[in-house]
ZAMARGU-4260 file (C-alpha; in steps of 0.2 Angstrom, whole numbers, plus 5000, padded with zeros to 4 digits):
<rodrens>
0) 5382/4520/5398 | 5377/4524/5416 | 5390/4534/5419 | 5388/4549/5406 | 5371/4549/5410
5) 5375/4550/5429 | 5386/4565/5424 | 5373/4575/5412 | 5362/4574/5428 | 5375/4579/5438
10) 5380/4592/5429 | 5361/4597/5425 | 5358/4595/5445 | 5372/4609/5447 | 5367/4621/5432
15) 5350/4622/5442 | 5357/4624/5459 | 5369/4638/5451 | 5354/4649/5444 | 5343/4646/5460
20) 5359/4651/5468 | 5356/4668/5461 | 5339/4673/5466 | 5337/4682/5482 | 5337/4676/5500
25) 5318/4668/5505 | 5316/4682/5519 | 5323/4697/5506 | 5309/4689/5491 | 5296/4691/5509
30) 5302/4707/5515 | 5301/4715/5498 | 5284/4706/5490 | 5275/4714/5507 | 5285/4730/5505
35) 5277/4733/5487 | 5259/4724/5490 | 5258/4737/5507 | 5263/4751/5493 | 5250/4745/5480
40) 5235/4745/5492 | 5221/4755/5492 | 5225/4773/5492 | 5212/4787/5496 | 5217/4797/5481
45) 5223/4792/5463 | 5242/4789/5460 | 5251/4796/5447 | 5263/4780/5437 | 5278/4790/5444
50) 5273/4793/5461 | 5266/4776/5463 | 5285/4768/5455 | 5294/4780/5469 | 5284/4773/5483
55) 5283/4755/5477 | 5304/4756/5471 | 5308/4764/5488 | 5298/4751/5499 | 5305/4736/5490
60) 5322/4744/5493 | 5318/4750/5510 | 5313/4730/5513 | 5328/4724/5506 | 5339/4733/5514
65) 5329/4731/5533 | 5332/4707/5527 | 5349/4713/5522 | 5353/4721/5540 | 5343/4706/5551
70) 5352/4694/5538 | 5369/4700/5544 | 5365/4699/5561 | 5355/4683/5561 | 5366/4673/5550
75) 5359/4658/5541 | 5356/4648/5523 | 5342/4642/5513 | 5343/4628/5498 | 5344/4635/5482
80) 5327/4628/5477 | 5318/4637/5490 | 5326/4653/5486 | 5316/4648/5468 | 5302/4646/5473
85) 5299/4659/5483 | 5304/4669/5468 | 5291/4661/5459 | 5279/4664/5473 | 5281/4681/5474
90) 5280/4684/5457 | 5261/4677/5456 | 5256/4686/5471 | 5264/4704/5464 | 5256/4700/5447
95) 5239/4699/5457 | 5241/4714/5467 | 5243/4723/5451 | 5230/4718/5445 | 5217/4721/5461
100) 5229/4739/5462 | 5224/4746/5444 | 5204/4739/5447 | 5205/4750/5462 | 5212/4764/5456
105) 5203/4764/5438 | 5185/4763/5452 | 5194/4781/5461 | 5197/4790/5444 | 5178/4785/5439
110) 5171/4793/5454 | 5182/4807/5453 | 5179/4812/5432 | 5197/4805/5428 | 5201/4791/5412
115) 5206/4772/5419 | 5224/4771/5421 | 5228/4758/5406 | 5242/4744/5402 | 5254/4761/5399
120) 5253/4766/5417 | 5257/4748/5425 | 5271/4747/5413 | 5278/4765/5417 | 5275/4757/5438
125) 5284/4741/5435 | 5297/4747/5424 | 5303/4765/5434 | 5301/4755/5453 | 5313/4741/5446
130) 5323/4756/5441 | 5321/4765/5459 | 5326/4748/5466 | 5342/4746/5457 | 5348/4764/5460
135) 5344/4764/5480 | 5353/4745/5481 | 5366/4751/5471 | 5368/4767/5481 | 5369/4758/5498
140) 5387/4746/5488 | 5398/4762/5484 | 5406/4766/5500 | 5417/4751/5506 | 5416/4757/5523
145) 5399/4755/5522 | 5402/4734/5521 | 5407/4735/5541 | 5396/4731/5555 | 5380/4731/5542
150) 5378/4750/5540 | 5377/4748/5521 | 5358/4739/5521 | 5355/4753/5535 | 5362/4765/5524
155) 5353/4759/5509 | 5336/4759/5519 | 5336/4776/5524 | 5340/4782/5506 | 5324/4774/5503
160) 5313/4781/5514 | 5321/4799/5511 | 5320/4796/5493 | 5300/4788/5495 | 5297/4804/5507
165) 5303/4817/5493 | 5293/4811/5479 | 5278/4810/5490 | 5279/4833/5492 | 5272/4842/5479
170) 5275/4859/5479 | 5263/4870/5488 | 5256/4886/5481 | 5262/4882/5464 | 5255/4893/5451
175) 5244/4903/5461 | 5244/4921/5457 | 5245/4934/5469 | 5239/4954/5465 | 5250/4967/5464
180) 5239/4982/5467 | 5228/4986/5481 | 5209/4987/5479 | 5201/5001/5477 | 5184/4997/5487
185) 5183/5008/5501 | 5177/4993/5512 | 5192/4982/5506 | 5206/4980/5520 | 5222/4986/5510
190) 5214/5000/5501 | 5215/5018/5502 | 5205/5023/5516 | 5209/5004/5526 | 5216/5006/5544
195) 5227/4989/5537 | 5243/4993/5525 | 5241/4984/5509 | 5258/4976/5511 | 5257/4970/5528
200) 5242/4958/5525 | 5253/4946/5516 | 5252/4936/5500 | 5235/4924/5505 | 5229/4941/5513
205) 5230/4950/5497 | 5223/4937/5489 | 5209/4936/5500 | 5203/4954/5501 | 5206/4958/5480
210) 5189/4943/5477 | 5172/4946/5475 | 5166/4964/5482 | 5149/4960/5488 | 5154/4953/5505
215) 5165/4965/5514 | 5182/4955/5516 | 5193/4960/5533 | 5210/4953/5534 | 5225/4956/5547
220) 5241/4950/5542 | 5256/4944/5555 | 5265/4961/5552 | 5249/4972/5553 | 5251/4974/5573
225) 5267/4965/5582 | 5254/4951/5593 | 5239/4941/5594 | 5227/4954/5606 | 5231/4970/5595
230) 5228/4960/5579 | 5211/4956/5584 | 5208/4972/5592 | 5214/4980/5573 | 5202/4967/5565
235) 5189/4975/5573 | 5191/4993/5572 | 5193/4988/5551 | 5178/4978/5551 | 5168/4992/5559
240) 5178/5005/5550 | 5170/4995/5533 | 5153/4994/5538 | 5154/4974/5544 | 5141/4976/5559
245) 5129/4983/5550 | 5128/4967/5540 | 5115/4952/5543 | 5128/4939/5543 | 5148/4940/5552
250) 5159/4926/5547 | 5173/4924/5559 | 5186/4916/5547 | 5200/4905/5553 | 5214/4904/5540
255) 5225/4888/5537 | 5244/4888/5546 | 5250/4897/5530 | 5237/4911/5531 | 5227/4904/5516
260) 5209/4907/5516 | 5199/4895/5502 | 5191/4905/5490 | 5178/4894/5484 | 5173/4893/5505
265) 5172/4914/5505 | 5161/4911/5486 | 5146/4900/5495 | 5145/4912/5510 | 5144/4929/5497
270) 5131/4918/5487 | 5121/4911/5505 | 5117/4926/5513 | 5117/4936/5498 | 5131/4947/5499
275) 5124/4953/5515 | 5139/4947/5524 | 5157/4950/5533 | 5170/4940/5532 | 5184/4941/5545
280) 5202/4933/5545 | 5217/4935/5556 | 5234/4927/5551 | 5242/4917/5566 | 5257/4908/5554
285) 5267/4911/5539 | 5272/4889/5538 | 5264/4878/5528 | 5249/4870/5540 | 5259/4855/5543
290) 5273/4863/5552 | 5261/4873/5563 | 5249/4857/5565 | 5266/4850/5573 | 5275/4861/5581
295) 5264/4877/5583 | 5246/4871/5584 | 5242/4882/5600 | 5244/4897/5589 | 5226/4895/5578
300) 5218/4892/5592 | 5224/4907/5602 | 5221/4918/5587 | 5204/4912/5586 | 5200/4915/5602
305) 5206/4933/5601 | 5199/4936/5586 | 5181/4929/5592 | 5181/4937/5608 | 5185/4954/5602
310) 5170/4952/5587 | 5160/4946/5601 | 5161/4960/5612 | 5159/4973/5598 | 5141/4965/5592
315) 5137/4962/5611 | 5138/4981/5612 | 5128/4985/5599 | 5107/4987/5599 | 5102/4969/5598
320) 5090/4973/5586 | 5105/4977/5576 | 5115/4964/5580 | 5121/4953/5566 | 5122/4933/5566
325) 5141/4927/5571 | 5149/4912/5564 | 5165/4903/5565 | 5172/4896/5550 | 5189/4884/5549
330) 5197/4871/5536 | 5208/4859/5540 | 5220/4867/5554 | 5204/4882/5553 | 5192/4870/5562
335) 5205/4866/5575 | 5208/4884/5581 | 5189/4887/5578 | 5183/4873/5590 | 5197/4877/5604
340) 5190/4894/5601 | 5173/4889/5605 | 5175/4876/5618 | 5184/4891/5628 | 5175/4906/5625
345) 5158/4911/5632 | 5154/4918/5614 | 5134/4916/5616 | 5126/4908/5600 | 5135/4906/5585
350) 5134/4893/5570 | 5151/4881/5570 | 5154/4878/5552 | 5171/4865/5548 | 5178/4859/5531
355) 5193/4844/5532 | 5195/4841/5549 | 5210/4835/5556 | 5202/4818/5563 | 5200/4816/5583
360) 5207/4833/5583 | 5190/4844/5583 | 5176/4845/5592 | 5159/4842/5579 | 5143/4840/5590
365) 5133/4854/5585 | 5143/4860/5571 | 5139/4859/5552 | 5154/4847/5546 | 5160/4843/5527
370) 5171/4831/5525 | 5174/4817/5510 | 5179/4799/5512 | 5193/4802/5502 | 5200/4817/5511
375) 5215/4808/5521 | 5216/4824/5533 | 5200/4815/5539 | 5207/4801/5541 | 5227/4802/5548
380) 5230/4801/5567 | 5242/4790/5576 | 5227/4777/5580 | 5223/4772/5565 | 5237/4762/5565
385) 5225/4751/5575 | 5208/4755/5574 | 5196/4762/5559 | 5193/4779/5558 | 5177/4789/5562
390) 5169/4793/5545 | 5154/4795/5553 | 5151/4814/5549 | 5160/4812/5530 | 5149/4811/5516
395) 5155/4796/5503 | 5162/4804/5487 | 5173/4789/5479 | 5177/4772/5485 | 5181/4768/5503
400) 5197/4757/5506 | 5194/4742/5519 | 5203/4746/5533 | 5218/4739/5538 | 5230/4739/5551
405) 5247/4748/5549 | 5243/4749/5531 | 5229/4761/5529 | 5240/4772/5538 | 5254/4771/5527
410) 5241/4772/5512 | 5233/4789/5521 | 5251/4794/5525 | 5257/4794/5507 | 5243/4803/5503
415) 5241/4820/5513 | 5256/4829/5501 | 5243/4828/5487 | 5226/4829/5497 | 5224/4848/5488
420) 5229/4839/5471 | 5212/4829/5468 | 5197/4838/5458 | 5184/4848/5469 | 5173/4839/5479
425) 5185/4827/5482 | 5202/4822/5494 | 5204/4837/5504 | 5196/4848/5488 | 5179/4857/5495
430) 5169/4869/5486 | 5154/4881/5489 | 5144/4870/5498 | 5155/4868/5513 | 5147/4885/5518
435) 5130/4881/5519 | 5125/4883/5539 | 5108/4874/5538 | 5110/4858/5540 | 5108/4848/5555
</rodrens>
């Protein structure tokens, strides 16, 4: 009797060792259970089911494949029934991060007029990272010569992290539309009796000087004059040419790295002085704001400069019973070449107004400052790595994320492609009100 019993046991003993066999390593079940709770914490903005599977598929894969390479260079075993365990373990603590992820992300989408996520988006999450998962591992098996030396997990963790890094861009510029014909105001850069040729202001140029007519709208393009000093100098003869001077207000305008100018900035300044203003902007770049912020940032802040000195010395000029109020406007990359403007030019009074700025990267004693909590411009630098940021000057528009170390940068990370993406007011979204100029 004892001896079929002692089989059945042994046989039962063996059928359980065989399936704990087949879960993952204890350090790969870590690795990746970290990976995807770091993915699922608090974001700034709301994350599409799609996006969010991308990030948390290609961190898990990303993780796996980082256990896989130390695995192979640090080799080692663990019993069957730990490798269960932590299995088990790991499911508990993902199933309660999904849980804390959608509360948080249902809180975002309340503050900023969106409906709650629902079961459907955590399925579409769970169901499409698994997917992502098992593509990118089995991605990082085809090649055989891969197998040597421990290059495949290497392999399969940079396809992660390009593949999380591609799904992170959205397309900028998409679906805005950009006129055709020049304006017919005579005060309009671009137009008929302009000292600036309609074609060489540029698509964001065109688009800036064909909006409302009541404030007089100035624009130099990069192929309007062939440097930064004639561009200026240009920028004024066209703003006097139009009748800017003789206005109460000047607005000194400092585009985005692409050129782009926010309308809904240019709509609160029309409606704050009542038309009774002149907006100024010269162009310094043609790449996104990103690629300048990196590798050209010098360039808003020596167009600024330009651009302020040479409106300054005009106005300087005239009767000072005459002379208009100056200000200097920027957004995001704006409000660097705006401050480095300032802090360098003997300019005499003017009103510093800056929307989104880059954080640690702009000077804001003194100025008038709009920022949200949610904006992650405000937030990204290299320090927050390990330290908190300074929302001091940011006004709270949606929930505010604890911070954490490593991971609220990752968070804010993943979420500057799509700060333009949330509703206005919101992320890196301002409207009319980010030109008000009187408040302390």
């Amino acid at each position: 009797m004892d001896a079929p019993m002692s089989g059945r046991a042994t046989s039962a003993d063996s059928g359980f060792d065989a399936l704990a066999g087949r879960c993952p390593r204890v350090a790969t079940t870590a690795a990746v259970t970290v990976a995807v709770w770091v993915s699922l914490a608090p974001s700034l903005l709301p994350r599409p089911a799609l996006a969010q599977a991308a990030v948390s598929g290609c961190a898990a894969a990303a993780a796996a494949g980082a256990a896989g390479l130390c695995r192979r260079r640090n080799a080692g075993s663990t019993r069957p029934a730990a490798r269960l365990v932590a299995l088990l373990a790991a499911a508990v603590a993902l199933g309660w991060t999904v849980l804390a992820a959608a509360q948080w992300q249902d809180g975002l989408r309340a503050a900023m007029g969106r409906p709650p996520t629902g079961p459907a988006h955590w399925i579409v999450v769970c169901v499409c990272s698994s997917c992502v998962l098992g593509a990118v591992r089995v991605l990082g098996r085809v090649p055989e010569t891969w197998r040597r030396a421990g290059v495949r997990a290497a392999a399969a963790t940079a396809v992660a992290v390009t593949l999380g890094a591609v799904a992170a861009v959205a397309p900028v510029g998409a679906g805005q539309v950009y006129p055709d014909a020049a304006p017919v105001a005579a005060t309009a850069a671009g137009g008929p009796s302009s000292l600036v040729a309609w074609q060489s202001l540029g698509d964001e140029g065109r688009r800036f000087v064909s909006a409302d007519a009541r404030a007089i709208r100035t624009y130099v393009g990069l192929e309007s004059a062939p440097d930064v000093r004639s561009r200026a100098a240009l920028a004024v003869r066209e703003l006097e040419r139009a009748g800017g001077f003789a206005r109460a207000h000047v607005v000194v305008v400092v585009p985005t790295g692409s050129g782009w100018v926010d309308p809904a900035a240019m709509r609160g300044f029309t409606s704050l002085f009542g038309g009774d203003v002149a907006l100024v902007a010269q162009q310094y770049s043609a790449a996104p704001s990103w690629v300048t912020f990196l590798f050209d940032r010098n360039a808003a802040a020596e167009s600024a400069r330009a651009l302020l000195t040479s409106v300054r010395s005009r106005i300087d000029a005239l009767d000072p019973v005459r002379r208009p109020q100056v200000h200097v406007y920027g957004q995001s990359l704006g409000s660097i070449g705006g401050s480095a403007a300032l802090a360098a030019t003997a300019t005499g009074p003017c009103t510093a107004i800056w929307a989104g700025p880059p954080a640690g990267a702009v000077r804001t004693d003194g100025a008038v400052v709009t920022a949200n909590t949610s904006d992650p411009v405000v937030w990204w630098q290299p320090s927050l790595l390990w330290s908190p940021p300074d929302l001091s000057r940011a006004r709270r528009d949606a929930p505010v994320p604890r911070w954490l170390p490593v991971v609220s940068f990752v968070q804010a990370t993943l979420d500057l492609p799509v700060a333009l993406d949330a509703p206005p007011g919101h992320g890196h979204r301002y409207g009319p009100d980010q030109a008000r100029c009187d408040r302390p």
